[in-house]
Residue frames relative to the residue before (quaternion, step in Angstrom):
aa qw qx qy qz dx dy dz
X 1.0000 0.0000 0.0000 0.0000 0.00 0.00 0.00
X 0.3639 -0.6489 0.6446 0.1760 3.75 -1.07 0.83
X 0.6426 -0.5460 0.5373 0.0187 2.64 -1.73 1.44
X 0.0091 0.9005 -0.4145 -0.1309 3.75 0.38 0.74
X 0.6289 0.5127 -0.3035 0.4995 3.48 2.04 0.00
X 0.2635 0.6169 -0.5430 0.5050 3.93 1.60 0.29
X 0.3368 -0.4801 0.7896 0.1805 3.66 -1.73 1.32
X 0.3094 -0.3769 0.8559 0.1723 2.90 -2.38 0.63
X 0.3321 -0.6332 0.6978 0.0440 2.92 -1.56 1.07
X 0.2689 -0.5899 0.7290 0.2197 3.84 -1.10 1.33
X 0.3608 -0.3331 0.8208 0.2918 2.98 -2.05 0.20
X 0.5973 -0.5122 0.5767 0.2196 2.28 -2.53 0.29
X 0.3129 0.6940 -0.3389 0.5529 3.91 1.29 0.43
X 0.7537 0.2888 -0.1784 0.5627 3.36 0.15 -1.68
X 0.7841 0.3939 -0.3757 0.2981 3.99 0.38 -0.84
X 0.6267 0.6171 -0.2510 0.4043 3.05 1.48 -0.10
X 0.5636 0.4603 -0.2326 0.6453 3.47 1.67 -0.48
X 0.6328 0.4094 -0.4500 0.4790 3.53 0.75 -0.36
X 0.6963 0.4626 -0.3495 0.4231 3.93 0.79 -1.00
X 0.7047 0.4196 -0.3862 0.4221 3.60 0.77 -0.60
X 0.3740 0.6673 -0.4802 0.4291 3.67 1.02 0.26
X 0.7215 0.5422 -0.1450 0.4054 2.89 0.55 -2.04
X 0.6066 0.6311 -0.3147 0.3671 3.57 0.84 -1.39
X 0.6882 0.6736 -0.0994 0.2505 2.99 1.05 -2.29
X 0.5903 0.6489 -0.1122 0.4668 3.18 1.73 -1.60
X 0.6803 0.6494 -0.0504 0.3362 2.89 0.95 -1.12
X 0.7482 0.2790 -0.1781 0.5750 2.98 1.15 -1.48
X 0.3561 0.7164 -0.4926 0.3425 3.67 1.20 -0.25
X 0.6575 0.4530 -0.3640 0.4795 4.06 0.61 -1.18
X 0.6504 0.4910 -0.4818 0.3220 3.69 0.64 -0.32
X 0.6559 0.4181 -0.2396 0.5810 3.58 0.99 -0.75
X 0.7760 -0.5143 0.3488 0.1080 3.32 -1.72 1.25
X 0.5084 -0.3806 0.5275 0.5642 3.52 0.76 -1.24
X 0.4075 0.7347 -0.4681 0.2739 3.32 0.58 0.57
X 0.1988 -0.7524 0.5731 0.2567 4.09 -0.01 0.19
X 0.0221 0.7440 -0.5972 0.2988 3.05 -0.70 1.94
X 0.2836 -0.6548 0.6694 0.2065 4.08 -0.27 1.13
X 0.1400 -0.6783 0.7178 0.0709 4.00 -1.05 1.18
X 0.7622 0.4585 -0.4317 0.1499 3.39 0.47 -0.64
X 0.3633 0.4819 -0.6924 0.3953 3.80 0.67 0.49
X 0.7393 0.5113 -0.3232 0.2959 3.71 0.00 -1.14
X 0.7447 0.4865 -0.1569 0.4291 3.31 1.16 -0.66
X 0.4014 0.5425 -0.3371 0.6564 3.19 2.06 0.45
X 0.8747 0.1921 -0.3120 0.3173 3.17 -0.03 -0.98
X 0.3336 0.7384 -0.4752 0.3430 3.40 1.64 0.71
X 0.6276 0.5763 -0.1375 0.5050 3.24 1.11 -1.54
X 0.6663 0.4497 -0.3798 0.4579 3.89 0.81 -0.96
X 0.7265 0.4556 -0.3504 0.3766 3.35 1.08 -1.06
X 0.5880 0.6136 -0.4371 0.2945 3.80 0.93 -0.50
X 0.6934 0.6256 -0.3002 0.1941 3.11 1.49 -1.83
X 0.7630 -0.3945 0.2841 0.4259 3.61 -0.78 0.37
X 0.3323 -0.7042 0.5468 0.3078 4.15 -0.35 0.89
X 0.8481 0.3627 -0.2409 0.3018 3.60 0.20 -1.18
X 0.5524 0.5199 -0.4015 0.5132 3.53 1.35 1.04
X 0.4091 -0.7842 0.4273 0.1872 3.82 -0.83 0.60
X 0.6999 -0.4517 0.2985 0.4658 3.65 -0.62 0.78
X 0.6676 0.2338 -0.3864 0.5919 3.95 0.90 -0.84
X 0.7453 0.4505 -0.4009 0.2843 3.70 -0.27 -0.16
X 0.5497 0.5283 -0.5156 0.3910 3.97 1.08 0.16
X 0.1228 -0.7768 0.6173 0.0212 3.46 -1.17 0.95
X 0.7242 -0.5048 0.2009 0.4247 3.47 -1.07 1.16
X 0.3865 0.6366 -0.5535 0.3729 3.69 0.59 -0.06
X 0.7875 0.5370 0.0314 0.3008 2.65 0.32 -2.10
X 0.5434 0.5831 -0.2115 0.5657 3.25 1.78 -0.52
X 0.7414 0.5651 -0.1372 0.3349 3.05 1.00 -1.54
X 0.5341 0.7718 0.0052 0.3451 3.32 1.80 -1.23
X 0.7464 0.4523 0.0489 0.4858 2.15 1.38 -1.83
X 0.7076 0.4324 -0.2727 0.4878 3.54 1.46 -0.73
X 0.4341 0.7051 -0.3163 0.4630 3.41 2.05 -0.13
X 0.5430 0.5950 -0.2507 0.5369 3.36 1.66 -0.98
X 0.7625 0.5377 -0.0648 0.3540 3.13 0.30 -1.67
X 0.7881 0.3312 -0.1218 0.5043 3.35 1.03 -0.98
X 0.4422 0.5342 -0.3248 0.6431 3.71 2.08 -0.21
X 0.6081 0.5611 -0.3711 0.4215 3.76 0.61 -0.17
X 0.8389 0.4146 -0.1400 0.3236 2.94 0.80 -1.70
X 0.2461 0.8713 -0.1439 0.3996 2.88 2.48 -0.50
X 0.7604 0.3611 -0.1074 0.5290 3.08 0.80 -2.19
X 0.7447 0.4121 -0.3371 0.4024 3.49 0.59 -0.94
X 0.6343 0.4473 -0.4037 0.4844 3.61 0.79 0.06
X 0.4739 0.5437 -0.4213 0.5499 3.80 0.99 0.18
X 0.8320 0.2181 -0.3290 0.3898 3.47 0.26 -1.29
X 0.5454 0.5504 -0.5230 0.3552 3.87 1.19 -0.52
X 0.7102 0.4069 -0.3482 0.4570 4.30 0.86 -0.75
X 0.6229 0.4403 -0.4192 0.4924 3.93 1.24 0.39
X 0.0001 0.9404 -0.3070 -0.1460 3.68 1.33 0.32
X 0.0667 -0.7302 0.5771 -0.3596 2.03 0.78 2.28
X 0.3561 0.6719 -0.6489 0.0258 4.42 -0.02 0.56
């Protein structure tokens, strides 16, 4: 019988493909209908939030996760003020 209260543990991989989805989605509403590949851009969003004083082997989904919380709270604001056309 499985344990249904045991966490699954994300890698940092899986939280990072799930946030750059999420990111990706996101920026799509800024652009018209236009066909446009976000996810290079939506990586190096995430790379820039993730934490400077930690190395590529040492970020762990947390840190991944944080970061797209950043990233996607940004994108959040600017899509509030572009639909309050307020520029």
């Amino acid at each position: 019988m499985e344990n249904k209260n045991s966490k699954t543990e994300i890698t940092p991989n899986e939280a990072l493909i799930d946030g750059l989805s999420f990111i990706t989605q996101k920026l799509y509403g800024f652009v018209d209908g236009k066909r446009t590949n976000f996810m290079p851009v939506s990586e190096l969003l995430v790379t820039l939030a993730l934490p400077q004083d930690k190395k590529e082997n040492d970020v762990n989904s947390e840190d991944v996760f944080i970061a797209v919380g950043r990233v996607l709270d940004i994108l959040d604001s600017m899509q509030k003020r572009r639909d309050s056309e307020l520029h």
